[in-house]
Every structure is written in C-alpha cells, then in structure tokens.
N, C-alpha and C positions, 0 to 999 in steps of 0.2 A: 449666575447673575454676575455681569459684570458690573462696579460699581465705578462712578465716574465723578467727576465736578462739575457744578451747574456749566460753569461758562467753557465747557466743550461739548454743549448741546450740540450746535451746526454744524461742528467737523465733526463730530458721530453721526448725523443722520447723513449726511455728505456722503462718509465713507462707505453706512450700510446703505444708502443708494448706488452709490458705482459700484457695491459689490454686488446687485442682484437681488436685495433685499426689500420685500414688502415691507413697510415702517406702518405701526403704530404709533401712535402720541397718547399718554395719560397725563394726567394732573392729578396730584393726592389733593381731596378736597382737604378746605380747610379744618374742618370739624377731625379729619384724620382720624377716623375709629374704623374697624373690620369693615361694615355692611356699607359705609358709604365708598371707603378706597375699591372694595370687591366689585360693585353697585359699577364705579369709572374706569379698572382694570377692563370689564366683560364688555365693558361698553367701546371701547375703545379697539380690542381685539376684534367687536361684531358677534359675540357668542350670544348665544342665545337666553330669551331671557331671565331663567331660571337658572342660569350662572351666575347673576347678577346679587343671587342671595343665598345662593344655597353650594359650600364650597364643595361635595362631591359634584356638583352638576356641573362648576366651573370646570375643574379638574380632567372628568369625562369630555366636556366639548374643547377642552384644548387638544385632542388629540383631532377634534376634525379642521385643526387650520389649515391645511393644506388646501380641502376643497373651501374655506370659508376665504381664503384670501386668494385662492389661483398662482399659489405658489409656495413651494416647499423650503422656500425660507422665507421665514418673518421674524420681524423683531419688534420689539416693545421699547420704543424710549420713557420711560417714569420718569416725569419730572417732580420734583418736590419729592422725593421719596423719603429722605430723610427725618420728612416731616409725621410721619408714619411708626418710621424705629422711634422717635426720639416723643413720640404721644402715645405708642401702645407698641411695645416691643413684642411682645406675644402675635399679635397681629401682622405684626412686620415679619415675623418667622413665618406663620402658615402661611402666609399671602407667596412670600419667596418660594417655599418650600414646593408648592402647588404649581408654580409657576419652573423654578428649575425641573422641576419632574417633565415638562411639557417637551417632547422628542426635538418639535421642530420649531420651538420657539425661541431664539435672544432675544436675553432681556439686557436693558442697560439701566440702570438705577442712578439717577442724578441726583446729586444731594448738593452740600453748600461748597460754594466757588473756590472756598481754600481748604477743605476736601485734602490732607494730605500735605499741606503746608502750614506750621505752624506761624501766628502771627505776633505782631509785640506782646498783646493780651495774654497769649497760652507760654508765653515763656516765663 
C-alpha cells in the first residue's frame, strides 16, 4: 500500500492512467467501521457480492482481478482512508493486509492533504 496525500489524488490517477492501469475509486464511508469500508472497498474493485462482507471471500476474489477488470494491472485509489486508521485501527490493518496480499492489485491510500508536513498547530 502506498500511502499518499489527499491533494495528489489527480496526479496519481493521471500517472496510473498513462501507465496502463485500470483505476478504481473508493470512499471510506463516513460511519468508517470494517463491514461498511469492506461493503465500498468490494464495491468499487466489482468483486462479488459476498466479498462485500465476508473478508475470506474478499480476499479469494481479489485474485480474480485480472479477468474482473480485463487487465493485469489494477489499482485502487482510497480516498478518505485515513478516516478508517484514525476510527478503527484494527479494521484499518485487516482491510490493508487483505488487500496488500492481492498479487495484482495497487493500492494508493489517501489520507489528509498535509500527510507528511507538519503545520503551525503540530509544532
């Protein structure tokens, strides 16, 4: 999982477009617990729909992305993902973990715009 800053959403999907990359888009729902972000992860990916709640079944159909998207590289832009670690960190590991495990999936994880830069506040 790479992890990134909100506001280099469109030069990441940009890039994974000229590079050949089928793109996903997620949104961590607001409510942000396991069974709704899984529920928008499976949904977004196109798996089927007992991935949507059941995390071996996610797990197992990520390895059919290749024939689910007509191409052997795909990627996942997560947005709000932050929102996820920072509501249920447990939730935020299996979700990753299930997903890094996926051969042919990038993932990009967007979190908050200063992501990496401290601001007046954090000093």
């Amino acid at each position: 999982m790479i992890l990134v800053p909100a506001d280099r959403l469109d030069a990441v999907r940009t890039h994974l477009q000229d590079a050949g990359y089928a793109v996903a888009s997620a949104v961590t729902p607001a409510a942000a617990d396991l069974r709704q972000t899984q529920a928008e992860l499976a949904r977004a990916l196109r798996l089927p729909g007992n991935a949507a709640s059941n995390l071996d079944a996610m797990a197992d159909t990520l390895r059919d992305l290749p024939q689910i998207w007509g191409s052997d590289r795909v990627a996942l832009l997560w947005e709000d993902a932050e929102r996820l670690a920072a509501h249920d960190g447990r939730a935020w590991w299996i979700l990753g973990e299930i997903l890094d495990d996926a051969d042919d999936l990038t993932v990009v994880a967007l979190g908050e715009a200063r992501l990496g830069r401290p601001t007046e506040e954090d000093r």
